[in-house]
C-alpha positions in Angstrom: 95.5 152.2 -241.4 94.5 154.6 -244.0 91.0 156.7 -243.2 88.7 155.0 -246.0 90.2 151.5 -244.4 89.0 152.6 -241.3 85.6 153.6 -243.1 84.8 150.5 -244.5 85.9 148.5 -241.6 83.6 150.8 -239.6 80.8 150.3 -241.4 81.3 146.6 -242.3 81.8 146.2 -238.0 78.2 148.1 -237.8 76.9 145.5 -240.6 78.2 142.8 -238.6 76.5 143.5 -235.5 73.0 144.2 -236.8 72.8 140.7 -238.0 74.1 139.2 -234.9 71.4 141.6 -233.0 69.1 139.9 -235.5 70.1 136.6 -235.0 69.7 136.6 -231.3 67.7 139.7 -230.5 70.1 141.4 -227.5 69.8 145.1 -228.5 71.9 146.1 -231.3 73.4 149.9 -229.6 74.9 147.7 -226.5 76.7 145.0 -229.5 78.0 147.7 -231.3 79.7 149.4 -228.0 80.9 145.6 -227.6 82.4 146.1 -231.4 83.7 149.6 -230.4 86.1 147.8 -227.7 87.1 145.1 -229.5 88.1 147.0 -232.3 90.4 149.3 -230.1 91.7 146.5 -227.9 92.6 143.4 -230.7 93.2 146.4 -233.6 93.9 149.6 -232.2 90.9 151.4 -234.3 90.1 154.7 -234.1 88.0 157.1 -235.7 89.2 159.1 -238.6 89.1 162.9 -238.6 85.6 164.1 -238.5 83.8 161.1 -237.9 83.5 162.3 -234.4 80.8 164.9 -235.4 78.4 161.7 -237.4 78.4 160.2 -234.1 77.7 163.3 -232.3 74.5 163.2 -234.3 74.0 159.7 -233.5 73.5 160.9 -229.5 71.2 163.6 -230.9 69.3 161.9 -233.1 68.3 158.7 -230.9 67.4 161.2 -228.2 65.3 163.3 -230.6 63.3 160.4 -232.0 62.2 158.9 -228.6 60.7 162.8 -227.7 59.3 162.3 -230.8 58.0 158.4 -230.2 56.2 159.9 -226.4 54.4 162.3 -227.7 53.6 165.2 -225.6 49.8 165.2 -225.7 50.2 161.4 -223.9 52.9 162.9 -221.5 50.8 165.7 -220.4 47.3 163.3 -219.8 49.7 161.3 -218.1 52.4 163.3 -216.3 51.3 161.8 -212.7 51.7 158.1 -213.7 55.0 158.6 -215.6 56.5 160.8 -212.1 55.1 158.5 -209.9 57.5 156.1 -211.9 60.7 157.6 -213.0 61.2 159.7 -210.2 61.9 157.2 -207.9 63.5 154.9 -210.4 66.2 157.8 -210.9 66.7 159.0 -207.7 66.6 156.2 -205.5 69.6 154.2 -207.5 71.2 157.9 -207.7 71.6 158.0 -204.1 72.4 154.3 -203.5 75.5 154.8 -206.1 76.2 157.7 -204.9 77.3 156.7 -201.5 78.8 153.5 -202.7 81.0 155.3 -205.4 82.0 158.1 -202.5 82.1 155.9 -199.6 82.9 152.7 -200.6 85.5 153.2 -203.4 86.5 156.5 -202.3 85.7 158.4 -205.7 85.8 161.8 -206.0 82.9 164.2 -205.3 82.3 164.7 -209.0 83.3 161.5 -210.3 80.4 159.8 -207.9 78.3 162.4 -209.3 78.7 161.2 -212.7 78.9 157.5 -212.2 75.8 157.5 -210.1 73.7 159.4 -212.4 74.9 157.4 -215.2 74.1 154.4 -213.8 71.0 155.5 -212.3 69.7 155.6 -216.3 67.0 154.0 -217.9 68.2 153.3 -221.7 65.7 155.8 -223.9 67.1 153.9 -226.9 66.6 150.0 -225.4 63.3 150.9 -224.4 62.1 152.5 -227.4 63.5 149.8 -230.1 62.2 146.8 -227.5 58.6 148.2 -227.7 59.4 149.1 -231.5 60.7 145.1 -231.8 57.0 143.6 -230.1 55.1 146.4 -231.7 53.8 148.3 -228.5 55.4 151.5 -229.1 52.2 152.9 -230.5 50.0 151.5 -227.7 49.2 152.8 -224.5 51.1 150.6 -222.7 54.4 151.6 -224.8 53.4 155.2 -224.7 52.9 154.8 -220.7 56.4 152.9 -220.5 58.3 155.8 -222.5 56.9 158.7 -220.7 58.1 157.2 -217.2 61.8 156.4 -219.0 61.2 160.1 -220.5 61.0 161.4 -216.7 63.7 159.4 -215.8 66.1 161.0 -218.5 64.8 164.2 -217.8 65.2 163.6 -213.8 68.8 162.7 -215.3 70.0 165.3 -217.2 68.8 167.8 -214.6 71.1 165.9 -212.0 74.3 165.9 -214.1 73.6 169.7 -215.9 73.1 171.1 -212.4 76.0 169.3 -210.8 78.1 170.1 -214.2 76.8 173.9 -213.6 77.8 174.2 -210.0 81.5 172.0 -210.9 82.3 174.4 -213.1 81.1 177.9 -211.5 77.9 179.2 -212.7 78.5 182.3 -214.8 76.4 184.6 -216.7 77.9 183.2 -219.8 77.0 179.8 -219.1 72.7 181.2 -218.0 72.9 183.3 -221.3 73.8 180.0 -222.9 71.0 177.9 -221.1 68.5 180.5 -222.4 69.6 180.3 -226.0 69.6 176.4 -226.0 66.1 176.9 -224.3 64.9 179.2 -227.1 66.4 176.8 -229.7 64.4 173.7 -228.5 61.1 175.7 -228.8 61.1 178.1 -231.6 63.2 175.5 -233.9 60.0 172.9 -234.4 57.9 175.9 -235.6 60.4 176.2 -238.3 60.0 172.7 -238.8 56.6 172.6 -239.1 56.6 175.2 -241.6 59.0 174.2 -244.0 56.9 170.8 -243.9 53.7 172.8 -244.2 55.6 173.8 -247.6 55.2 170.5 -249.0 57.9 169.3 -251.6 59.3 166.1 -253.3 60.7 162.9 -251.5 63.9 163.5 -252.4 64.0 167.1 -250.6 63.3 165.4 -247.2 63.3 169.2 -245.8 62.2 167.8 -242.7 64.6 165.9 -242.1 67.8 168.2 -243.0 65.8 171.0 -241.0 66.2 168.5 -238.2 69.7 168.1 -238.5 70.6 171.5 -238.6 68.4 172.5 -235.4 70.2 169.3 -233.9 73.6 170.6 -234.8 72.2 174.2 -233.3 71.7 173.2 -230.5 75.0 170.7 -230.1 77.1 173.9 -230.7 75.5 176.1 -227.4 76.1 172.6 -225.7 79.5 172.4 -226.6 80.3 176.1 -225.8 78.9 175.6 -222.4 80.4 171.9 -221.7 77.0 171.0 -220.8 75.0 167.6 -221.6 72.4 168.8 -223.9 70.0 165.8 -223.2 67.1 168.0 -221.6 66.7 170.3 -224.9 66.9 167.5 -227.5 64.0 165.7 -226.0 61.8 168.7 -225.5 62.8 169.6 -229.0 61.6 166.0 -230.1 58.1 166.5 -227.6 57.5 170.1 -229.8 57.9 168.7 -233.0 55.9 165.4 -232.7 52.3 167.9 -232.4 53.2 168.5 -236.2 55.9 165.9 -237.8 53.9 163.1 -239.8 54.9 159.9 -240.2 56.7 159.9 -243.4 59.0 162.4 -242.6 59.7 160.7 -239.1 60.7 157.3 -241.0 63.1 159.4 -243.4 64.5 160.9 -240.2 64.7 156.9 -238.5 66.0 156.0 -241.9 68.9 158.5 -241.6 69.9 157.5 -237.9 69.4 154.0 -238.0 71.8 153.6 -241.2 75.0 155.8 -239.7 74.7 157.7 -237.1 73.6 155.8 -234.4 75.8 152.9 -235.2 78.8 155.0 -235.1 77.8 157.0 -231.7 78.4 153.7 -229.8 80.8 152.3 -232.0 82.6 155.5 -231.0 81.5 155.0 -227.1 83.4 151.7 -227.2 86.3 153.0 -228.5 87.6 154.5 -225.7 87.1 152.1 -223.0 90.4 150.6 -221.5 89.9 146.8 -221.5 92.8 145.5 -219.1 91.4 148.1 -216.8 88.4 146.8 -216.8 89.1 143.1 -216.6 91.6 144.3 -213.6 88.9 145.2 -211.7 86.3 142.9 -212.4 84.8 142.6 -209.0 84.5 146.2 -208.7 82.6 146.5 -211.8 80.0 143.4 -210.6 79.5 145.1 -207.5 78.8 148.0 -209.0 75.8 145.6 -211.5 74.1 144.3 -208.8 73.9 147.3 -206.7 72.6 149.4 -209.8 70.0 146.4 -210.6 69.1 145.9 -206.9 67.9 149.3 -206.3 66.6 150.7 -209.4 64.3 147.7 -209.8 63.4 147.9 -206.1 62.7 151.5 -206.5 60.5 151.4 -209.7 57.8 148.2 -208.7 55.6 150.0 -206.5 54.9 152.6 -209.0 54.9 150.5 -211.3 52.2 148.0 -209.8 50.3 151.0 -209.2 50.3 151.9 -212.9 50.2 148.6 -214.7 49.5 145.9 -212.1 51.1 143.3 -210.5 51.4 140.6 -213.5 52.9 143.5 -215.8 54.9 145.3 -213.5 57.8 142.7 -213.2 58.1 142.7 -217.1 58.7 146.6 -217.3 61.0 146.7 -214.1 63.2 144.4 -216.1 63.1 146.5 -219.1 63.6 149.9 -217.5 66.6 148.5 -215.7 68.7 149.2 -218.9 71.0 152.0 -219.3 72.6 153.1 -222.6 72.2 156.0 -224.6 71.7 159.0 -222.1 74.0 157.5 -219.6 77.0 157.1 -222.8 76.4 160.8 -223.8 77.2 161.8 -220.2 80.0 159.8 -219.8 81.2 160.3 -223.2 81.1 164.2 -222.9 82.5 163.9 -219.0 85.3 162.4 -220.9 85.8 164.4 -223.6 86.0 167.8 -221.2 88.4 165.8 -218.5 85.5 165.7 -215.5 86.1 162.0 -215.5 89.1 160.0 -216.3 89.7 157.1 -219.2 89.7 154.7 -215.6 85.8 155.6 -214.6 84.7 156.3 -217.5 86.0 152.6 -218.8 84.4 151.1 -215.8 81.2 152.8 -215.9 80.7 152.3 -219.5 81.4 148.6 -218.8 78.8 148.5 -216.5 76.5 150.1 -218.6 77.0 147.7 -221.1 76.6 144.7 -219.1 72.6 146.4 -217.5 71.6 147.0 -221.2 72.7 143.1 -222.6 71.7 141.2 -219.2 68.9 142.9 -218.8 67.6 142.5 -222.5 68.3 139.0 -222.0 66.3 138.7 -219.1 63.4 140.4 -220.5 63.2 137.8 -223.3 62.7 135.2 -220.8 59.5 136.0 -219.8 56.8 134.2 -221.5 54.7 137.5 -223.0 57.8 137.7 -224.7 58.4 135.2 -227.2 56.8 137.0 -229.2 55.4 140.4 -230.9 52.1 138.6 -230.6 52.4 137.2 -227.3 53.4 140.3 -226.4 50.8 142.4 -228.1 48.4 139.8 -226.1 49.8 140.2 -222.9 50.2 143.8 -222.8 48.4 145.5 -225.4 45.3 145.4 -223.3 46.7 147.8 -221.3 44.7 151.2 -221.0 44.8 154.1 -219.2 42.4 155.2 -216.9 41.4 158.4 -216.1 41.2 160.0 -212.4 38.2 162.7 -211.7 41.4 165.4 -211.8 41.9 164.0 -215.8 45.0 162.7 -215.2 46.4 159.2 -214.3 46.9 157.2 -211.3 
């Protein structure tokens, strides 16, 4: 198949699934994985040459936007609540998976590493386009939900850079690397800001192509060092919301929305091994329920303590999804031979099958019918403040 064949089949495949994820509401990233393994299994698709790097970007930019969506005014008046959360609901199911990937299906060291922290996730991506999709992203209660999946992303790429680090043999190299990448994430947004401060036309959109190039800086160290670069990119996005305004942040939604995102997962689905997967179907439910069982377990008590009883249930469910953090790991494991196509086919699966059967679960709940049932159940939400100034 010629390479603009393979373009517009692409991009008609990423077409496709946004209207069935408009038709029926299951979250659009997880169908377009779904497309990504079709296409490879019934027609043998793969990307051209250089489309890799678009959905590279993809990662990036869905990582960057939800820093961006949290705010890091909200995360620091609320830094108790959103530990007392995603702590827990990272390292509990760690643990759990850990042992079961090691112990039970004799994994290697590493390889349990990764799978367990991968499917310890909490989907950044599913979470911030479900409160986008009822319209509580801007309200407390979104802000409160994406700070506690912020910790547990965070709690996340500390696990798998650390256990990466220490795989690989910590060098000087690799620190000198970690302190550029750390320099990048906070002197870039000042450059930001002031190119914005510049002003200009629409059609310059220098905030956004300043984004993409500090994105693309920072992907380069990442790459150098064979390191996720999750942590960076979402303290990046935390920097830059104190000064990005809300016409350049759609311009920037505008550009990943459109092609990069869809291609990131189309691309994720592209490399998982089907028969594999189908072969060892009961490993792969095992794996579900465990995943579910303890991350939702480990999550209600802070949760209740948070938001309440009657709301806790509702954001359990949601934060039980895994998608874009845990694909970049596995993606990248991949990529650098940590993990072979056999895990990283039947954790991706896995992943795939937490993000749609969670989503699905969600939208049985009654305050979800709705934007408006939702805003009416949940919007009420607020905050309250302890003596200290932050949260309970």
């Amino acid at each position: 198949m010629l390479e603009w064949e393979l373009i517009v089949l692409l991009l008609a495949a990423t077409l496709g699934t946004a209207l069935v994820a408009k038709r029926t509401g299951a979250p659009i990233t997880a169908l377009e994985i779904v497309m990504g393994v079709a296409l490879v299994y019934f027609l043998g698709v793969h990307l051209p040459f250089g489309a890799g790097v678009l959905a590279t970007f993809g990662s990036l930019l869905i990582v960057f936007l939800a820093g961006l969506e949290t705010r890091i005014e909200f995360l620091k008046e609320n830094w108790r609540s959103a530990w007392t959360i995603g702590l827990p609901g990272f390292a509990v199911p760690a643990l759990v998976l850990f042992f079961l990937l090691r112990q039970g299906l004799g994994a290697p060291l590493f390889v349990s590493v990764v799978g367990a922290t991968a499917l310890a996730d909490t989907s950044i991506s599913i979470v911030y386009t479900t409160l986008h999709q009822y319209r509580l992203a801007n309200l407390p209660f979104g802000r409160m939900v994406l700070a506690a999946t912020l910790v547990v992303n965070l709690s996340e790429d500390a696990t798998i850079t650390s256990g990466t680090l220490l795989y690989s043999g910590l060098t000087w190299t690799l620190l000198a690397i970690l302190g550029v990448l750390l320099v990048l994430a906070l002197f870039l947004p000042r450059l930001i800001a002031r190119l914005q401060s510049e002003g200009g036309t629409y059609f310059a959109n220098i905030p956004a192509r300043g984004i993409l190039l500090s994105l693309a800086a920072i992907e380069l160290f990442t790459s150098l060092a064979t390191i996720p670069g999750i942590f960076f990119v979402f303290l990046m996005g935390l920097v830059v919301s104190r000064s990005l305004d809300e016409k350049s942040l759609e311009q920037v939604q505008g550009l990943a929305f459109a092609l990069f995102v869809p291609l990131y997962f189309v691309n994720v689905g592209l490399n998982v091994d089907l028969p594999f997967v189908l072969a060892n179907l009961p490993i792969l439910l095992g794996l579900v329920a465990v995943a579910s069982t303890a991350k939702i377990s480990a999550l209600l008590p802070g949760l209740r303590r948070v938001f309440g009883t009657a709301r806790a249930s509702k954001v359990a469910v949601l934060m039980n999804t895994r998608l874009t953090s845990a694909t970049v790991i596995l993606l990248l494991m991949l990529e650098n031979g940590f993990i072979s196509d056999a895990w990283y086919s039947l954790f991706i699966s896995g992943v795939v099958v937490l993000a749609l059967g969670s989503s699905g679960v969600l939208r049985a709940f009654q305050g979800f019918s709705s934007a408006e049932a939702a805003r009416q159940a949940l919007g009420s939400f607020r905050m309250e403040p302890a003596p200290s100034g932050a949260t309970s």
